[in-house]
N, C-alpha and C positions, 0 to 999 in steps of 0.2 A: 504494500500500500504506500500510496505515495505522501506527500506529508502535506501536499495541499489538499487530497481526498478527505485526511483524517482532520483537518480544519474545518473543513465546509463541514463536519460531525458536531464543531465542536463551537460553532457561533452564537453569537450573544450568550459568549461564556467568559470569567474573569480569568487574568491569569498574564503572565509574565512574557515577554518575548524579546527575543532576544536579536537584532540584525546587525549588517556589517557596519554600519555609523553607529548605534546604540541599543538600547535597551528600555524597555517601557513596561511597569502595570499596568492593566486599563482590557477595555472589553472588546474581545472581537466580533464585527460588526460583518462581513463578509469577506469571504474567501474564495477566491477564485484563481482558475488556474495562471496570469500573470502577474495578479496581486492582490493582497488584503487590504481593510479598510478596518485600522484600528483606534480607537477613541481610548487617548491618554489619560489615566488619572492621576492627577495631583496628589499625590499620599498625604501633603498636609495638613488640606482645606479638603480630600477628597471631591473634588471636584473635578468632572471633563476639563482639560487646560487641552487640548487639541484632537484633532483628529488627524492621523497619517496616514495613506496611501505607502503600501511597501513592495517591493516588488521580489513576489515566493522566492525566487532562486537567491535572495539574500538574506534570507531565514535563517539562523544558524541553534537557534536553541528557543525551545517553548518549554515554561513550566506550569502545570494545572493546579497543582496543590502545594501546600508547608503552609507556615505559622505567617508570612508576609501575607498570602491570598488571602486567607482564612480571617485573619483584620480586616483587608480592605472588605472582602465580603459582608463583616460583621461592620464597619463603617458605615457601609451605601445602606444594609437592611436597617438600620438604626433611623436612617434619615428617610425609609420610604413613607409616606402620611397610611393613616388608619383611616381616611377619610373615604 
């Protein structure tokens, strides 16, 4: 399986990624086969601070899970309204 397949599994999911310029938390928004479209979270303010366009072949590491996700996780559910 190729690792843009197991993306496109894995959208509007939290999680860590890693490419040739940098490295970002934040949620991926789609995936396709010459690029994703990932929305940056500010770990601060937890706050969207951008949205990147990347292109797959410069992918170099994705993480789904540890104690960093599992905050921001617990961050965003914190601030969704009960309304």
């Amino acid at each position: 399986m190729r690792l843009t397949e197991k993306l496109k599994e894995l959208e509007n999911q939290y999680m860590f990624i890693r490419w040739a310029t940098g490295g970002e938390y934040g949620k991926l928004v789609y995936a396709g086969e010459d690029f994703i479209e990932f929305n940056i979270i500010d770990v601060d303010t937890m706050e969207y601070s951008e949205t990147v366009l990347i292109h797959s072949p410069l992918i170099l590491e994705v993480a789904l899970g540890g104690s960093d996700i599992a905050r921001i996780l617990a961050e965003v559910s914190s601030k969704i309204s009960l309304e």
